[in-house]
Structures are given as structure tokens and as C-alpha cells.
C-alpha positions, 0 to 999 in steps of 0.5 A, a space after each residue: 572488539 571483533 565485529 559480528 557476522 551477519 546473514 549474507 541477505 543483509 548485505 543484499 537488502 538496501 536500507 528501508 528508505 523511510 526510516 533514513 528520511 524521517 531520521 534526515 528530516 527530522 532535524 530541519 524543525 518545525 518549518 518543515 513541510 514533509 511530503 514524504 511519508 505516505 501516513 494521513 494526517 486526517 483523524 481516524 473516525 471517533 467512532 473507531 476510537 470510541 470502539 477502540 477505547 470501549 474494548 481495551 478496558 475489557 481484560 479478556 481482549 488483552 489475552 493472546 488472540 488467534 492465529 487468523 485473526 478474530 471469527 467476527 472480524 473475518 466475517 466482517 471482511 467477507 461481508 465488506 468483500 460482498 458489500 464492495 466487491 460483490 466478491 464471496 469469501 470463506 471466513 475459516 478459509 479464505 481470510 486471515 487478519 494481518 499485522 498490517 499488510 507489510 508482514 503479509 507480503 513477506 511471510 506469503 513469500 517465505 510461506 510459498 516459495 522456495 530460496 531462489 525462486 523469481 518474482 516479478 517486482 514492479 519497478 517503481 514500486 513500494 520498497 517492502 515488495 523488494 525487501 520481502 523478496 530478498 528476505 526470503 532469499 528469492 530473486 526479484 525480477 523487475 517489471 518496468 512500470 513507464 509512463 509512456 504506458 501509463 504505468 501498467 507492466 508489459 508481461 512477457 508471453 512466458 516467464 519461469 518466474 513463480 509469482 507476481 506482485 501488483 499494486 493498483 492503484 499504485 504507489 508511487 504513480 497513482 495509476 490505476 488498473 481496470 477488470 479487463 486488465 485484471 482479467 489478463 493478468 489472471 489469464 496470463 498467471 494461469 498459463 504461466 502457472 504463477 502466484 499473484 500477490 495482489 495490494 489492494 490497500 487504496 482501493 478506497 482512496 479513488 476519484 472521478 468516477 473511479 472505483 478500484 475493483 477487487 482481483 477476486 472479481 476475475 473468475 478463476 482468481 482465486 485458483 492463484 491469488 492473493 489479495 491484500 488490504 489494510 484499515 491504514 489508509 481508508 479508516 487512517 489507522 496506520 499505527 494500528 498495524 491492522 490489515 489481511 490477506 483474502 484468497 485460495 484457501 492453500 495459499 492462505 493457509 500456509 501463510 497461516 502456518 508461517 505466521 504461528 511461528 513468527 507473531 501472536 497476531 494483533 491485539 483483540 481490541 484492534 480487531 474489534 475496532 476494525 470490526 466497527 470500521 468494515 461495518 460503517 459499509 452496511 448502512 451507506 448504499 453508495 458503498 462509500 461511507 460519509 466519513 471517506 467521502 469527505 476525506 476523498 473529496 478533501 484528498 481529491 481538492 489537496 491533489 488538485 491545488 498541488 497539480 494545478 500550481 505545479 502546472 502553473 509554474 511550469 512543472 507538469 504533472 497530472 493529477 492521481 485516479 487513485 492513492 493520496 500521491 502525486 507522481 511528478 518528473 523532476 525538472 533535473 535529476 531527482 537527487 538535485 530536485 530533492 536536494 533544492 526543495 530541502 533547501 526550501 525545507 520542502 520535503 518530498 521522496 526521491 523516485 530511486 527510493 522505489 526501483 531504478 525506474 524511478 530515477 528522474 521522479 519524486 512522490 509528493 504524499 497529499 497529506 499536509 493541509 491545503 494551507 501548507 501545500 500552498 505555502 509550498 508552491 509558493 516557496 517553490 516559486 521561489 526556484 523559477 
């Protein structure tokens, strides 16, 4: 049988690495302790289950939902904006609900920018900003992220490039950005006249003291900006597919446009459900609501057990400002680290997966239970 051609941009897209390791891992059974993928394993809030549950009995919210997503939901994210940020939002202009923020990122681009066009992709950096990129047959241009500056990108003084793509804090490395630093990263984009893509989805996720600010702080952000966020992460909700993107009302628009065509949007009780989550904000005057400040602090002490016995054994490593990762050197090259913690039925993610800066580094995701975090130091005590 004569082989099907295929669209040259697949030959120039890499396999998504997560599905290779949840199909590779999957095999090594129950003994496994997999720190791979970065999915809570923390339970979703009953209170949004309940919600949820509530709204899928009512046959009106299984009809087709609108392209922006729901109005009440959209004004609950201009409130939780307001409430987090201090940020004001237009609902009908400035916000539109998400299929997860993984679509968002690859119809923004398909939406603004032309085949050819460059964007800055950080280098390591979470492997969708590449895919999304080539999908829309641009051209990524890597921007290094090292640890000697604290995995914070140096910006040329000009680029020809038409958007920028940040993280903060950031997957893999767990840094984080402050509102100086955001504000030269706007004042750059408007001088070079690009589009910032900015992923905010662990804004929520932070310790010490840390709060991750919002780009839309920055006066002027929104004349270049979008801003992405997700209920994956803060309200564990990662395969309930619910995110958006907030910003300048044209880029927002197209995206809109982009997406009337490809999907029919997320599913009415989903949206309401999400509605339930952003509000659980209103009654805490710490902006932080009961539920998250127990699953930061059980992160916070996860994080602190894996760094301190890494450290114990002579691994060093630091311990995250923000995200639920741990961003380690390897001790020899990340394919032979890997390869010997599988051997031990440890599983972490190879640092490759996310740029060619990544090589020598491996992502631990802090969501297995101290418990099995200790059970992996000690098994790794076994290689020293």
C-alpha cells in the first residue's frame, strides 16, 4: 500500500514528549513513582465538583455554548482580574474562554501572525510554545533562559521578530518575574513593535512571600499584550480543559475569529463550574482562598523534602519561588540521569524535552505524596 503524504510542518514538529513518556512509563506498573507529568494529584475542591454535577443535570447547559465563552463567566474573570490584579478588564472585549490554554497559545498565532514570521521562544521552555509555533509554519527563535541569570531572558536591544512568548513563573525552572522586570519587557515590546504572549498559569502556585503579578499591571500592556491563564493548576482542574486569554481587544478578537472555525468551545457546565471556582476569591481578604493555601503549603513542604534530601546527598538544587517544579542539574547527562533513575522505577522528565538549553537538567513535578517522595530519596541513595 502506497504511503500517505503528509504536510511538510510535521516533518518539522517533534513529537510531543509527554505522550512518548506516559506511553514508555506506563509499562513499568505500580512500583513506579512518576514525576514526569506536571498534573495534581491533589483533588479538585468538592465545592466545584458539586457545582459541576449541579449544572450537567440541566439539559440547557449541553446545548452548543458561545464562541467567547459564557457572559457570566467572562465577568467573573474581570472580577477575579480586579480582585488578584488590581487589573480592570472589559468582559465583551478584552476576555474570551479557552479550551485550556494549550489551544490558546496556537490559534493566537495562527490568528496574528502571518507563515514566516518570528517568534521568540524561551529555551527551556513548555514544549506547546514550539509546537504552536511550527504549527503556524512561523520561525521560533530561541531565547536562552540560564541559571547564571536566573532564567530570566536577555532581550536583544532590536529584534525583527513579531512576538514574544514568556512564562513566569516558569515551567521547567520555577523562577519567577517581578513588575519591574515586566515592565521592560513591555517597554522593549513597544519599541520593537512586537506581540507579547504571556502564560501566567501558576500565578497562584507561589511561596515565600511571592505573589506573581499579572503583565496587565504594566501601563501600556494591553496596546501588546495577551495574557493566558487556566483553572488547571490553581483549582486542579487539568482534564476539564477550562482556561482564557484576557488582552488588547483586537488581538482577542481574532483569536475569537480563529476559533469560531476550528471548536465549538467548552461545555456550559464547565464554564459554570469555573464560574464557582474564580468567586471562591471574593469572601478571602488574602486573595488567597482556604483550599489553595493548604495545597500551596503541602506543595511548599513536597518541594522542601525533595530539595533538602537532594541536597543531603550531595545533589544540589534549590527550591522553586513558584510552579509545582523542581529544576535540577543532572550529576551526568540528562539522558544517563534518566535512564538510572528508570532503572530504580523513578521517573522524572528529561531537561531536552523543553529546548537544547535544557540538556544536562531534569523537571521533578511535585505531585506525588511526601510519602512517595521520600521512598524516591531513598532509592536514590541507592546510586551514591
Amino acid at each position: 500500500m502506497a504511503r500517505m503524504r503528509l504536510a511538510e510542518r510535521l516533518d518539522r514538529l517533534p513529537p510531543y514528549p509527554f505522550e512518548e513518556l506516559k506511553a514508555k512509563l506506563k509499562s513499568k506498573g505500580k512500583e513506579l513513582i512518576d514525576f514526569t507529568i506536571g498534573d495534581p494529584d491533589l483533588p479538585t475542591p468538592p465545592f466545584i465538583i458539586e457545582e459541576m454535577i449541579r449544572c450537567a443535570k440541566l439539559p440547557s447547559n449541553h446545548r452548543y455554548p458561545l464562541s467567547l465563552g459564557e457572559k457570566e463567566l467572562r465577568g467573573a474573570i474581570a472580577d477575579w482580574y480586579k480582585i488578584r490584579f488590581g487589573v480592570d478588564l472589559a468582559p465583551d472585549k478584552e476576555i474570551i474562554i479557552l479550551i485550556g490554554s494549550k489551544e490558546g497559545f496556537c490559534n493566537l498565532i495562527r490568528a496574528c501572525l502571518d507563515p514566516g514570521s518570528k517568534v521568540l521562544v524561551p529555551d527551556p521552555g513548555y514544549p506547546a510554545y514550539m509546537g504552536s509555533v511550527l504549527l503556524a509554519d512561523c520561525e521560533p527563535v530561541r531565547i536562552p533562559l540560564l541559571e547564571a541569570s536566573d532564567f530570566m531572558p536577555d532581550l536583544p536591544s532590536k529584534s525583527n521578530a513579531q512576538m514574544l512568548i514568556l512564562n513566569y513563573p516558569n515551567n521547567p525552572t520555577g523562577s519567577v518575574a517581578d513588575l519591574n522586570f515586566l515592565k521592560e519587557v513591555v517597554d522593549w515590546a513597544r519599541d520593537n513593535k512586537l506581540i507579547i504572549c504571556y502564560d501566567n498559569a501558576y500565578s497562584e502556585l507561589t511561596y515565600d512571600g511571592y505573589k506573581a503579578p499579572s503583565l496587565f499591571e504594566v501601563e501600556e500592556s494591553k496596546s501588546i499584550g495577551v495574557e493566558f491563564n487556566t483553572c488547571s493548576k490553581t483549582f486542579n482542574m487539568t482534564g476539564d480543559r477550562i482556561g482564557w486569554a484576557v488582552g488588547n481587544e483586537e488581538l482577542i478578537d481574532g483569536l475569537r475569529k480563529v476559533k469560531e472555525q476550528i471548536d465549538s468551545g467548552v461545555p456550559t457546565y464547565i464554564q459554570r463550574a469555573a464560574i464557582k471556582a474564580l468567586r471562591s476569591y471574593q469572601s478571602c481578604p488574602s486573595k488567597t482562598p482556604d483550599f489553595l493555601k493548604r495545597n500551596i503549603n503541602e506543595y511548599k513542604k513536597r518541594g522542601d523534602l525533595l530539595v533538602e534530601g537532594l541536597n543531603s546527598l550531595g545533589i544540589a538544587c534549590t527550591k522553586p519561588k513558584g510552579t509545582f517544579y523542581v529544576w535540577l542539574k543532572c550529576p551526568t547527562s540528562s539522558t544517563e540521569w534518566v535512564n538510572k533513575l528508570l532503572e530504580l522505577s523513578i521517573a522524572v522528565t528529561p531537561g531536552p524535552v523543553f529546548g537544547e538549553k535544557g540538556k544536562g537538567w531534569v523537571r521533578f513535578s511535585l505531585t506525588q505524596p511526601r510519602e512517595r517522595i521520600k521512598e524516591a530519596l531513598e532509592r536514590i541513595s541507592t546510586l551514591l
